[in-house]
C-alpha positions in Angstrom: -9.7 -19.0 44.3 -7.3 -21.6 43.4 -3.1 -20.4 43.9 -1.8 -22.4 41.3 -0.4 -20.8 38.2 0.8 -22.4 35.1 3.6 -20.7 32.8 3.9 -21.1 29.0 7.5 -20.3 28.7 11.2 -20.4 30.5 12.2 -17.3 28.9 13.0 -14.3 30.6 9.6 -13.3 31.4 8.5 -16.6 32.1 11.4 -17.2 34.6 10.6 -14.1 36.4 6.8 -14.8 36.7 7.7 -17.9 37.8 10.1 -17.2 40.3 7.6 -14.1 41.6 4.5 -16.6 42.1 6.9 -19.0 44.1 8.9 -17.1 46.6 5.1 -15.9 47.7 4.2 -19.5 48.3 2.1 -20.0 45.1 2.0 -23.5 43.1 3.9 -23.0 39.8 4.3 -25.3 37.1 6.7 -23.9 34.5 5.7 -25.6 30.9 7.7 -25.7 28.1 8.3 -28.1 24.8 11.7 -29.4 26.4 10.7 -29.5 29.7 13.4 -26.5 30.9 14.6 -26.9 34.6 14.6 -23.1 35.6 16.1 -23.9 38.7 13.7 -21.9 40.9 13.0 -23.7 44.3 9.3 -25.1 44.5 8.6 -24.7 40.8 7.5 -27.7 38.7 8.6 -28.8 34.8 6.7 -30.6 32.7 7.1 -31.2 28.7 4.4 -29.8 26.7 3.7 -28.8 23.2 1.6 -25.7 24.3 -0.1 -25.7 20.5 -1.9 -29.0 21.8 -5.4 -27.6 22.8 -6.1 -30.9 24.3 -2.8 -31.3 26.2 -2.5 -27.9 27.6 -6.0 -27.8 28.7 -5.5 -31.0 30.9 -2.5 -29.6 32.5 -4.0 -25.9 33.0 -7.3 -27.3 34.8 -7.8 -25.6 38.5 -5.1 -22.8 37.6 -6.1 -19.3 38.6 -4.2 -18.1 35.8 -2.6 -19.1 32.4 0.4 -17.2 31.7 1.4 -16.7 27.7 5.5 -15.8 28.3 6.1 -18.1 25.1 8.8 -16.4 22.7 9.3 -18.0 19.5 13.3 -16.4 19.4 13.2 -17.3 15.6 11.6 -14.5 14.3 11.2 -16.6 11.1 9.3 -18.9 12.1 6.4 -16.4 13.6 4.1 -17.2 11.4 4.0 -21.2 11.8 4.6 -21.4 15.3 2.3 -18.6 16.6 -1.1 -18.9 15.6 -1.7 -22.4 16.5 -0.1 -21.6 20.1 -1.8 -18.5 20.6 -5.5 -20.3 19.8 -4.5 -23.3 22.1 -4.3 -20.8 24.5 -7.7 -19.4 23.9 -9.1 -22.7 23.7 -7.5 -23.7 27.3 -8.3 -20.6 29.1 -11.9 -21.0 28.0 -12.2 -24.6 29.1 -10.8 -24.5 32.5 -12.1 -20.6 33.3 -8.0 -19.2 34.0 -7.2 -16.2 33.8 -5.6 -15.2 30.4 -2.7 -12.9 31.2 -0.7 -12.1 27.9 3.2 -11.1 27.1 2.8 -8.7 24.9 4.9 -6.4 22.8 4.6 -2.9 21.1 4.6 -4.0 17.3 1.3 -4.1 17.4 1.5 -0.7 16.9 3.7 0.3 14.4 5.5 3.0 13.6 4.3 6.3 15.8 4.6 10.1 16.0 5.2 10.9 19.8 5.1 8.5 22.8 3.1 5.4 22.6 0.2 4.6 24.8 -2.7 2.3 25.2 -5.1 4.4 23.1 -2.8 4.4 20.3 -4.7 2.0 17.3 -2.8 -1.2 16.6 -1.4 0.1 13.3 1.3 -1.9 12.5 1.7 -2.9 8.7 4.7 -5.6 8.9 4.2 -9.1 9.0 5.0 -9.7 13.1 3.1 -6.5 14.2 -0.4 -7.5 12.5 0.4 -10.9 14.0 0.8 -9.7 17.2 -2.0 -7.5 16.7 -4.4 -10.4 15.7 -3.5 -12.3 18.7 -4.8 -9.6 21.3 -7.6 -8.9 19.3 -9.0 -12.5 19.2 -8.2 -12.5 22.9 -9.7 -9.1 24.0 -13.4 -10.4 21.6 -13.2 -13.4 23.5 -12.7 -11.6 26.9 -15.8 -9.0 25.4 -18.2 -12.2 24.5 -17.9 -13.4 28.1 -16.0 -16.7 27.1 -13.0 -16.4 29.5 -10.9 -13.1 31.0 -7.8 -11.8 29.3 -5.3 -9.0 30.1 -2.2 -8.3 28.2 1.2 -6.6 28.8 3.3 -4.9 26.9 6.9 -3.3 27.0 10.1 -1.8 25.8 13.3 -3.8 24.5 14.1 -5.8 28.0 17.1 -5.1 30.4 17.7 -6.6 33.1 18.9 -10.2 34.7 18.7 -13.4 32.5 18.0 -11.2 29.6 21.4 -11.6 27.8 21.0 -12.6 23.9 17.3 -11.8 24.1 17.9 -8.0 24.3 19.3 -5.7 21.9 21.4 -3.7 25.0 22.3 -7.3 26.9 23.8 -9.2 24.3 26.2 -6.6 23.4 27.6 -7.0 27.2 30.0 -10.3 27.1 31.7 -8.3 24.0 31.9 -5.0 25.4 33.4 -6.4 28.7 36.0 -8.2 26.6 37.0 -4.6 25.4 35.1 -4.7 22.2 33.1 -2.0 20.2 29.4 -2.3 20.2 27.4 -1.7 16.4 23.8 -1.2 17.4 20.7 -1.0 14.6 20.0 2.7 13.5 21.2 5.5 15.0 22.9 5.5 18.7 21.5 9.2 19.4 17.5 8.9 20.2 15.6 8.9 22.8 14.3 4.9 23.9 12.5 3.3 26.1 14.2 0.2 27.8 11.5 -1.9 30.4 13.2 -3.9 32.8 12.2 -7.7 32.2 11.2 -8.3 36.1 9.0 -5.2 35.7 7.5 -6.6 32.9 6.7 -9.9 35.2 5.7 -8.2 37.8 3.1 -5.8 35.8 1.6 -9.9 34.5 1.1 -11.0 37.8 -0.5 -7.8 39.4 -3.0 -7.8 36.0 -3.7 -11.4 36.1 -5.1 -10.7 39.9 -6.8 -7.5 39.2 -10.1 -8.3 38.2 -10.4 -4.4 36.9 -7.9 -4.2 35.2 -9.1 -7.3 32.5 -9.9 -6.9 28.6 -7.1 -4.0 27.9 -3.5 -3.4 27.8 -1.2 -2.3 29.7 2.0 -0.9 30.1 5.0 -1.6 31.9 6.3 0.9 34.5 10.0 2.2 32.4 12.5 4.4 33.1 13.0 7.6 31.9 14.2 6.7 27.8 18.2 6.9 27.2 19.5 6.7 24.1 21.5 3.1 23.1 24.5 4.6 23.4 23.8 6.3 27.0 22.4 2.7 28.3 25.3 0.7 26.9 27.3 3.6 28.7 25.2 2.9 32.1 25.9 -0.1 32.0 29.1 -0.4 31.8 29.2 2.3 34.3 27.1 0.2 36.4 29.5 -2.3 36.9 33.0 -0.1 37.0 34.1 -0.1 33.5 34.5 2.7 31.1 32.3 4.4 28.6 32.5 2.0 25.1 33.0 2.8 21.8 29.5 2.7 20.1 28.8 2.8 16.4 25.7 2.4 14.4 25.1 -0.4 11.3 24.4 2.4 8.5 21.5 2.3 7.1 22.2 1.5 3.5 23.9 -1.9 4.5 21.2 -3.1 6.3 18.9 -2.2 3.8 21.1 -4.3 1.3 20.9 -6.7 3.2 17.7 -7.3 3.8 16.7 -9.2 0.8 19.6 -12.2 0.8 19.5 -12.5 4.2 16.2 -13.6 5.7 16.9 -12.3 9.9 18.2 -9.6 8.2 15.1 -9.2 6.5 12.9 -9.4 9.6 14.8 -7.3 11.7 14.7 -4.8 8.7 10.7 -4.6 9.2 11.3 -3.5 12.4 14.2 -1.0 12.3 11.9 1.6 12.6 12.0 1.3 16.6 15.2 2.6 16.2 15.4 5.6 13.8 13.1 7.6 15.3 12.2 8.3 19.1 10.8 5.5 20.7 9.0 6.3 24.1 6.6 4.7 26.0 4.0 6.1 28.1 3.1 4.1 31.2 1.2 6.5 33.0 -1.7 4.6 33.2 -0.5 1.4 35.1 1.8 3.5 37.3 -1.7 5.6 39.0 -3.9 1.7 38.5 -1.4 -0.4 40.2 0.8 2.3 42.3 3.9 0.7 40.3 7.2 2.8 39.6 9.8 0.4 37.5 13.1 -0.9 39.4 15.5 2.1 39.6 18.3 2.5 36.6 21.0 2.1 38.4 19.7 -1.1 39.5 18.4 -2.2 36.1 21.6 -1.5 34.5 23.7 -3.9 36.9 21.4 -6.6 36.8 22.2 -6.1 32.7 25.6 -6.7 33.5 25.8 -10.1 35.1 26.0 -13.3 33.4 
């Protein structure tokens, strides 16, 4: 079996796949529309429009696996920029015979009643969850119809190192170091489910090389939930500073909002995930793969740094 790996992506995931496939000696080619430098030691760059079918399946023939850690960060632009991506994916993973190992996330969904696991319909009835949604379905018929193998992952909000803006706990840390309050998006007081981002690239590589675990999801090894309030606290605490001041974006403003301002909007459709308790249940790929998530402490000072 061939040890080279492509990754779709220089995000946080992606950057922690990669990393994880080269410090074991693997061949890594990191691909992305700019042609990002991540800086890792032994990992190649190229500059590709991953949405080109013909393209990406030149570059991704002899990989053993094709890793999807793309993340469109405009949530606007979802529905343009995903669905020709996600079937030039297909299309290439079919082609060359990789293994299709998805980034997932829980909007597929929706909103739930009790802790979310991999049995749980995807449900979801905004815009980016049936999007999402659509994506692992076309995948998981194309892994049931024999045409190539596919796996996806999903997690929690990410912590962790090199998450920063990306996460909803990590981009409040520059300001919050500077002495600053933090305003999270519902209510500071539930119970939630963060996933450390490395976990989350660890979980993709482990279920890209496990031929049992293909044509399902899974999900990431977490820690126990906090609420955001006792995570911002942890982390802060994680790196010698004091408990902040934490206050909630009421309700009625965002909801104002929503209509004149278009990321307002989006984020709107999703606000669910954070007035109500959101929990994840990852029992199943702890007993498959023996995996426990990195321990809080940890996770919360890896948060911390720039």
């Amino acid at each position: 079996m061939s040890d080279r790996h492509l990754v779709i992506g220089a995000g946080p995931v992606g950057r922690h796949v990669a990393g994880l496939l080269a410090d074991r000696g693997s061949q890594v080619v990191v691909a992305t529309r700019s042609g990002t430098d991540t800086a890792i030691p032994g990992v190649t760059h190229v500059r590709l429009d991953a949405s080109d079918a013909e393209a990406l399946s030149v570059t991704a023939a002899g990989v053993a696996v094709l890793y999807n850690c793309a993340n469109p960060t405009d949530y606007r632009s979802w529905e343009e920029v995903w669905p020709p991506l996600a079937a030039a994916m297909l299309t290439a993973a079919e082609r060359t015979g990789a293994v299709y190992a998805i980034t997932g996330n829980l909007y597929p969904y929706g909103p739930v009643d009790g802790p979310m696991h991999e049995g749980l319909p995807d449900a979801a009835k905004d815009h980016k969850g049936i999007l999402r949604a659509r994506m692992w379905a076309e995948a998981k018929a194309a892994h049931a119809a024999g045409r190539l193998r596919a796996v996806e992952v999903r997690g929690s909000d990410y912590m962790g190192a090199g998450v920063g803006p990306n996460g909803h706990v990590t981009r409040q840390v520059p300001g919050l170091l500077r002495g600053r309050r933090a305003w999270v998006i519902g209510r500071k007081d539930l119970p939630h489910t963060f996933t450390d981002v490395r976990d989350a690239a660890r979980l993709l590589v482990a279920a890209a090389e496990d031929e049992s675990s293909h044509g399902r999801v899974w999900h990431v090894p977490s820690n126990p939930p906090r609420t955001q309030e006792q995570a911002l606290t942890d982390v802060m605490a994680a790196v010698g500073r004091p408990a902040p001041k934490v206050s909630a974006i009421p309700g009625p403003v965002f909801a104002t909002l929503a209509p004149i301002v278009s990321i307002v909007r989006e984020l709107h459709q999703l606000s669910y995930q954070w007035t109500r308790p959101y929990v994840l249940d990852d029992s199943a790929a702890r007993a498959h793969f023996a995996m426990a998530p990195t321990p809080w402490d940890e996770v919360c000072r890896r948060s911390a740094e720039p």
